[in-house]
C-alpha positions as CSV (number, residue, x, y, z in Angstrom):
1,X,0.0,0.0,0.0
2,X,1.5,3.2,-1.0
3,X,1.8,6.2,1.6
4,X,-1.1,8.1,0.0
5,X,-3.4,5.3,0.7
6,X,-2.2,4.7,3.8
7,X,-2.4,8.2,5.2
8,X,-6.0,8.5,4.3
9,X,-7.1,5.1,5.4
10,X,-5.5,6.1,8.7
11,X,-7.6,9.5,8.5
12,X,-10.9,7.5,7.6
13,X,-10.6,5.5,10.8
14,X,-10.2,8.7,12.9
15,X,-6.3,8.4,13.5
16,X,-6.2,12.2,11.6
17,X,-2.8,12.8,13.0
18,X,-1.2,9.6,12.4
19,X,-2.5,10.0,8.7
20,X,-1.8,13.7,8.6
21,X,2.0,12.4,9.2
22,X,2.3,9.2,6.8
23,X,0.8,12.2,3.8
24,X,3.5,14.7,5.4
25,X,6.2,11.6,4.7
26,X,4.8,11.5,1.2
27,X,5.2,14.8,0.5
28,X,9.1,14.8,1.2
29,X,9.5,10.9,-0.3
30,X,8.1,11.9,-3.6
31,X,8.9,14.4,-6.4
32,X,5.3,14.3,-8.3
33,X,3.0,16.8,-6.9
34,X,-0.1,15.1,-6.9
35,X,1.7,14.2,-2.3
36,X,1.2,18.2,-2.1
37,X,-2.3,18.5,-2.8
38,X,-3.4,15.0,-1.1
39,X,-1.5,16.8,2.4
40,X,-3.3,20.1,1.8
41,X,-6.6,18.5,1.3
42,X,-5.9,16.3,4.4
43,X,-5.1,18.9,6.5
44,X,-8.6,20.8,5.5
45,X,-10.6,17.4,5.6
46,X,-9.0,17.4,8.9
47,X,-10.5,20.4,10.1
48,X,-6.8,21.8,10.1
49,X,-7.6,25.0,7.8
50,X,-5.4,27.2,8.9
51,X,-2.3,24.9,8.3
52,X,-3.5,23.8,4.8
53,X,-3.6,27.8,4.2
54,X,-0.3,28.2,5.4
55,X,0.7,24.7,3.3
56,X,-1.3,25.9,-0.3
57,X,0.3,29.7,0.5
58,X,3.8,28.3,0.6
59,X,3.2,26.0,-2.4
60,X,1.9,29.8,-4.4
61,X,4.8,31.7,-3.4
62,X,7.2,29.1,-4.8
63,X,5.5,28.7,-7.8
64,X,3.9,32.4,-8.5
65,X,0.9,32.1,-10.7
66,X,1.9,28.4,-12.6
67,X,-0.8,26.4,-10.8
68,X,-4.3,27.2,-10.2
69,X,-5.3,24.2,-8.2
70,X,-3.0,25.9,-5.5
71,X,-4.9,28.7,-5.7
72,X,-8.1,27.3,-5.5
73,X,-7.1,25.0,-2.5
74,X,-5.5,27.9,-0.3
75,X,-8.9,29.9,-1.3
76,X,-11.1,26.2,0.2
77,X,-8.7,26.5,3.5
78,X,-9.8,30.6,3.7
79,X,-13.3,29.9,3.5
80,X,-13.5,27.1,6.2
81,X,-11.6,30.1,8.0
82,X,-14.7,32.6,7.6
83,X,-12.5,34.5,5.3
84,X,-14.6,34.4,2.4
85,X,-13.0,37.8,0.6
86,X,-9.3,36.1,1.0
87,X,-10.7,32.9,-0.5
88,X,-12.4,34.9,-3.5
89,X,-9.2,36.6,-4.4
90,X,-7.5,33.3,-4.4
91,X,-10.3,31.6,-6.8
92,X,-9.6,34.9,-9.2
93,X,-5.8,34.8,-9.3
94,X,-6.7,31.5,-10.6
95,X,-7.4,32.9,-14.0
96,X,-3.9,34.5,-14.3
97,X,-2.3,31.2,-13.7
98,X,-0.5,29.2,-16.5
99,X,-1.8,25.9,-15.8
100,X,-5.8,25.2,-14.7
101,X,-6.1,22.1,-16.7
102,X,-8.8,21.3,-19.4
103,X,-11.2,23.4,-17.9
104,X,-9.9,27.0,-19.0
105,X,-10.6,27.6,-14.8
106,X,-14.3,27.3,-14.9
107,X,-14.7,25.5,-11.9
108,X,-12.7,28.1,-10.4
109,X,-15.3,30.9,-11.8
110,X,-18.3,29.1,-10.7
111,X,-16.5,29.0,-6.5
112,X,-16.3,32.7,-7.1
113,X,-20.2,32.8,-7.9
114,X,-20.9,30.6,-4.9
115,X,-18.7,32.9,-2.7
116,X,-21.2,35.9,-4.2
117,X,-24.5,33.9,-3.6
118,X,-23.6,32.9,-0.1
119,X,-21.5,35.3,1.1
120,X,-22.3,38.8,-0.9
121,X,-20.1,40.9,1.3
122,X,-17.2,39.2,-0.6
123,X,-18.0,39.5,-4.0
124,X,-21.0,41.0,-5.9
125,X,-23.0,38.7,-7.9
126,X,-22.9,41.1,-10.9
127,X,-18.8,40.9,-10.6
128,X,-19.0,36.9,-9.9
129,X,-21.0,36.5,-13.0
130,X,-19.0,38.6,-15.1
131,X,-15.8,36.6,-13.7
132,X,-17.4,33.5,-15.0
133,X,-18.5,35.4,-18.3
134,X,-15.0,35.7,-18.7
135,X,-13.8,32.9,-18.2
136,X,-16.4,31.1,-20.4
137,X,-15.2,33.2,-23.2
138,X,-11.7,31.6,-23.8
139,X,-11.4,28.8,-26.5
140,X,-11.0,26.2,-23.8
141,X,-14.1,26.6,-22.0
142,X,-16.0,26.8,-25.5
143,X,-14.0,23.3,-26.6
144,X,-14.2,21.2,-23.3
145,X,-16.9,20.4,-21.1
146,X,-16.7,23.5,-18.7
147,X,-18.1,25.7,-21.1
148,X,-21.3,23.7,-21.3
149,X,-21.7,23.6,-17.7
150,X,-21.0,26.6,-17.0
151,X,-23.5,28.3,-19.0
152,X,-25.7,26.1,-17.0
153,X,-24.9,26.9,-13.8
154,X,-25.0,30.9,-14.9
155,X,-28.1,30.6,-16.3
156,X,-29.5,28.8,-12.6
157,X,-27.9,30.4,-10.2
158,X,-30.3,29.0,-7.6
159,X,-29.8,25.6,-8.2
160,X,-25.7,26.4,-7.4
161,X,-26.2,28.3,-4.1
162,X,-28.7,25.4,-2.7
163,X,-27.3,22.3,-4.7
164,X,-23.4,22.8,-3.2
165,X,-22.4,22.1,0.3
166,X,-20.2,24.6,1.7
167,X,-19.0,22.2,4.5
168,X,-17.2,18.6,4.2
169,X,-19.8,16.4,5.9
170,X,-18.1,16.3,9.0
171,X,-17.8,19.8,9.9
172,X,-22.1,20.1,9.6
């Protein structure tokens, strides 16, 4: 069984720091980057939000603007923090980043329009739509999946704000 694995099984059975350390050991043992994200998203599942700020913020500084999952993960770890204007500037700098996959950052747009609908005080709805607009308008979103749902999910803005859980089931 591989450390990933193993770290999250531990997790699952409610040994959180003993599986927060075998991912922390993956991280170091491994040059991919896929450990770095499992041991952010650990530390949030783990109620540890603060840390996997700290842990995604780190991860942005040493590579500036290259990977928008980074973004988007350090902007999850703000919002479980009640800092839901920090965590819609992190989902925006995603649109300036280099790499955001397939999806031409979509999925990153539509967080920004669930910040606005559940939390207006961080973002308007008018600028969160026109942040998805945007990003709906580049030849990836119009060639890939994203671009379909996303003109669905503008178009029903209701059905995002109630259909999305803003908490992982244990923190409810």
């Amino acid at each position: 069984m591989d450390l990933d694995t193993k770290g999250w099984r531990l997790i699952m059975k409610g040994r959180s720091e003993d599986g927060i350390r075998v991912l922390k050991k993956y991280c170091v043992t491994n040059d991919d980057d896929w450990p770095w994200q499992s041991y952010g998203t650990a530390l949030i599942w783990t109620g540890k939000a603060k840390d996997a700020q700290e842990f995604f913020h780190s991860l942005n500084r040493r590579f500036p603007q290259r990977y928008a999952r980074y973004y988007a993960w350090e902007g999850i770890a703000y919002w479980y923090m009640r800092r839901w204007k920090a965590a819609v500037e992190c989902w925006k700098t995603t649109a300036h980043c280099g790499y955001s996959d397939a999806t031409a950052g979509v999925p990153y747009a539509i967080m920004v329009l669930f910040a606005a609908l559940h939390r207006p005080r961080a973002i308007s709805v008018e600028d969160a739509r026109a942040f998805l607009r945007n990003r709906l308008a580049t030849r990836r979103a119009e060639a890939n999946w994203p671009g379909i749902v996303g003109r669905y999910i503008r178009a029903s803005d209701f059905h995002v704000a109630n259909g999305v859980s803003s908490r992982p089931p244990q923190w409810k």
